[in-house]
N, C-alpha and C positions, 0 to 999 in steps of 0.2 A: 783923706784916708779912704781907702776903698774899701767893701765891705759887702756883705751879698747883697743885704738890702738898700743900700746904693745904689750897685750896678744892676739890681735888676728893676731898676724904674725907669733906667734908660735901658732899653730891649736892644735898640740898634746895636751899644758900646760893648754891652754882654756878648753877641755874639761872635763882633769882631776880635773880641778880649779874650772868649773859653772858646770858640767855633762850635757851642752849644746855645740854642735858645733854652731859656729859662726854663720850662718844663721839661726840655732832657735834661737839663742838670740837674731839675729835682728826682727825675728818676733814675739820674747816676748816684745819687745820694741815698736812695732808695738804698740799692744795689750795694755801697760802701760801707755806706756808716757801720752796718751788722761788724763787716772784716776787719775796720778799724778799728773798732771796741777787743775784736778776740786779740787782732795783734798788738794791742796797748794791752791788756790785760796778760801776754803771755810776755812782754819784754819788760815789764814790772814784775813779776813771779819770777822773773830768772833770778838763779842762785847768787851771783855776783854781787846782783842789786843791794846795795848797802841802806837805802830810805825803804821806811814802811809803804806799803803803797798810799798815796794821799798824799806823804809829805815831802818837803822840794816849793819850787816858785811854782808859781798854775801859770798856765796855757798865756799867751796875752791875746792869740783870738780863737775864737771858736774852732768845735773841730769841722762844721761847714766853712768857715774862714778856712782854716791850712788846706782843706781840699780845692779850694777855690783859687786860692794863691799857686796850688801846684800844677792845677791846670791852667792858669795863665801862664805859669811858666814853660811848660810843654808846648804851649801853645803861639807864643811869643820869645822867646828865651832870651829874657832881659839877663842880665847878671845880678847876683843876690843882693847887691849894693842899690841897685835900682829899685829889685824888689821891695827891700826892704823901706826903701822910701813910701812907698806907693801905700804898701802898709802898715806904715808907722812901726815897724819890728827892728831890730838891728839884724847886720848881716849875717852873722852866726844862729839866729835864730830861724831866718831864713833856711839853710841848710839843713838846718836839725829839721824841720816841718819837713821839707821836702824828703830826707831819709827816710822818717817815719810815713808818707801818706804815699810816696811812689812806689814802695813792693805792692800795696793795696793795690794801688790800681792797676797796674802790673799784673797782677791773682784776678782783678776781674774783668779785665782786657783779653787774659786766659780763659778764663772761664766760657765767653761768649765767641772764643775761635771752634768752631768746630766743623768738620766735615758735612756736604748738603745732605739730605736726608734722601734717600735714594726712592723709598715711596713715594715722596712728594709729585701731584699732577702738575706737570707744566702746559703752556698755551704758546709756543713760542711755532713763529715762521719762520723755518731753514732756508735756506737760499738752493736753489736745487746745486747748483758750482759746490758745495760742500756738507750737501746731504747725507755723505759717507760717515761724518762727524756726528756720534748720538748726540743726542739732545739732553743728556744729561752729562752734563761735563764741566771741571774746574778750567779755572784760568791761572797760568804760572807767570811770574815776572820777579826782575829785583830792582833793587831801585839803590843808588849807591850817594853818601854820605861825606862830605871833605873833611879831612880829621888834620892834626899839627904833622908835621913834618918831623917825623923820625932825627932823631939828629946824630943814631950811629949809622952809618952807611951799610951795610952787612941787613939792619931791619927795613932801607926805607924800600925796598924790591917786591918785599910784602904785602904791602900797604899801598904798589905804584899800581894802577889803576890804567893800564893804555887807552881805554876807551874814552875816560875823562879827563884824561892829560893830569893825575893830581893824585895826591894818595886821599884814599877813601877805606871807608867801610862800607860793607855789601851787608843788603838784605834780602831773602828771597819771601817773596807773598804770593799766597794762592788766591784768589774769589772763586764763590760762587758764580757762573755766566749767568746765571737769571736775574739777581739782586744785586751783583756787586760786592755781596756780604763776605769779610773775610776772613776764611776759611782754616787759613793755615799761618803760622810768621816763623821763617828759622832762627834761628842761633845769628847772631850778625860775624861774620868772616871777615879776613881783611880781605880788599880791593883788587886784588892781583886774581882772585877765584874766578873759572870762568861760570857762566849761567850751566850749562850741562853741564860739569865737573862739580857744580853746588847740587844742583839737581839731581846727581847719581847718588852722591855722597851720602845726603840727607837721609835718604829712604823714603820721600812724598810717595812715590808710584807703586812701592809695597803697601801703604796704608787704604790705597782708594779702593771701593767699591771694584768690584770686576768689570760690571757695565759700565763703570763712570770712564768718560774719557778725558786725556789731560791736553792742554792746549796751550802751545809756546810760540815764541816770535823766530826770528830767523836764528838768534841765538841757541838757538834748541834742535838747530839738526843733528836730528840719530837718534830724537826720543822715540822716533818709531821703534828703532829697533833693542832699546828699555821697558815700553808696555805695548801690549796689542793696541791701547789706544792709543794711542802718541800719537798727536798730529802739531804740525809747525808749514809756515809759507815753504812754496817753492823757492828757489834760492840758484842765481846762476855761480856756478864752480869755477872762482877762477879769472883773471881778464880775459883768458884766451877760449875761455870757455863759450860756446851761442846762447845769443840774447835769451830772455825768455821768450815764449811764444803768446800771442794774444791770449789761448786760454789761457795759460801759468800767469799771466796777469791779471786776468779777471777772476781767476778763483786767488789770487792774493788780495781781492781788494774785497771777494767775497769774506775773505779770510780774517781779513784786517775787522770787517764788520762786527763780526764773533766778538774778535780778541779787542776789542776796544774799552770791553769793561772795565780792563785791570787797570786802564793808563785812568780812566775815572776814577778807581779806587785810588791809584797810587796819589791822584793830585789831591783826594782828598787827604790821606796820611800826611803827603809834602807842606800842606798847607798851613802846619804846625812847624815854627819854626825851629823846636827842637832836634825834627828829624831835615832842615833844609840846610840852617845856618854851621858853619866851620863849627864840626864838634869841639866843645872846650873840656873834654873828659879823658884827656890823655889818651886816646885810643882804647877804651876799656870798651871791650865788647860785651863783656856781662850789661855794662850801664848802658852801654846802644841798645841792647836786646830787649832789658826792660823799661825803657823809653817809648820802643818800636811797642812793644806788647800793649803797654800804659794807653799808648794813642788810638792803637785800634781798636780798643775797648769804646776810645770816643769815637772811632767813625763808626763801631759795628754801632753803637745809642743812637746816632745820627741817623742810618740808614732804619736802622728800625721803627725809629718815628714817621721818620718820611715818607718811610712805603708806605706805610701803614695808614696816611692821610688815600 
């Protein structure tokens, strides 16, 4: 049976199992328990509630056990029958844990998105090829999801995803370019949305800073003419179009340097199998969204720590 104080005497298993070492997880615990306690105490106080609060079966594990359990499962996305192996719970008990401790971390995956702070001193070396680019600037990308196959025809168009050959969910994430830190997460869409068509929709480029500039991949031609700062690679138009030219290549690969953060960030979100494996949640975009929230809560913990050595 697993248990925290089990898996954290094996360090290497923890990590692999939460993609936190043990001291982020007690500081994500930090961070939770307070929200845990207000929303167990507000979904006991509701009117419907038929037991006095107190009375019922208790918990079979702790409330650092169900946080633990939900983060392996974000993290890993066994199925509640596995779960439940693993921790001695049955499956339906499994699922009740996870309803209750994933809005939580969900709220404080929220909490820790927010925009860079525009005072902040940076120390970074521009590349003169894309100088033009301020040095204070977000990085944009999305990162897309295999979800079940529609089974009326009329929805699966939706959901069909040309880029990935597959139906998907789409999510759009911003970083911070200096940390990685991220910054922003939308709404999850279905798969057929294009990157700019998510990206206007949204409203990201009404919220930033004036000086902040936003920074996209090829998918992103015309964010120029969206914000004064919008910048995305050169891009040849067309087959019949001319090649790029050596500079339009070397300021792409200057380019590329920039923007390499987000693909770091994204692998670190990816690396949770919740957001890689064939979603099993019927296409529910609300449950994508707060999944996607859930995790970057753990990568914004991750990176926090890390920098910070």
């Amino acid at each position: 049976m697993i248990t925290y104080t089990r898996l954290k005497a094996h360090g290497n298993v923890f990590v692999k199992m939460t993609g936190l070492r043990p001291r982020e997880f007690d500081a994500l615990l930090d961070a939770v328990l307070p929200r845990f306690a207000d929303a167990e105490t507000r979904r006991l106080k509701r009117t419907e509630h038929q037991r006095a609060i107190g009375g019922g079966d208790k918990a079979d594990l702790s409330v650092r056990d169900q946080i633990l359990l939900t983060v392996i499962w974000l993290r890993m996305y066994p199925t509640h029958d596995v779960l439940g192996f693993l921790f001695d719970v049955s499956q339906p008990t499994v699922g009740r844990y996870i309803r209750h401790v994933l809005p939580v971390l969900e709220r404080a995956g929220q909490a820790s998105i927010r925009l860079p702070d525009p005072g902040r001193k940076r120390r970074r070396k521009l590349p003169d090829l894309v100088k033009d680019i301020p040095e204070l600037a977000v990085v944009v990308d999305t990162f897309e999801q295999a979800v079940q196959r529609p089974k009326q025809a009329a929805e699966r168009a939706a959901w069909y995803s040309g880029k990935k050959r597959a139906h998907t969910v789409k999510t759009q994430v911003v970083v911070d370019e200096n940390t990685g830190w991220l910054v922003d997460v939308s709404d999850s869409v279905e798969g057929r949305s294009a990157d700019i068509t998510l990206l206007r929709q949204l409203g990201l480029l009404s919220r930033l800073p004036p000086d902040m500039a936003c920074i996209g991949d090829t998918a992103y031609q015309g964010i120029a003419k969206l914000h004064h700062l919008g910048f995305s690679p050169c891009k040849r138009l067309g087959k019949n179009a001319p090649l790029l030219s050596e500079e339009q290549i070397a300021y792409n690969h200057a380019f590329a340097c920039r923007r390499i953060i987000v693909e770091n960030t994204i692998n670190r979100l990816r690396s949770f199998q919740s957001l890689t494996q064939r979603d099993r949640q019927h296409r529910s975009t609300r449950n994508h969204h707060a999944r996607t929230c859930a995790v970057a809560g753990l990568v914004n913990c991750q990176l926090h720590h890390r920098l910070a050595l």
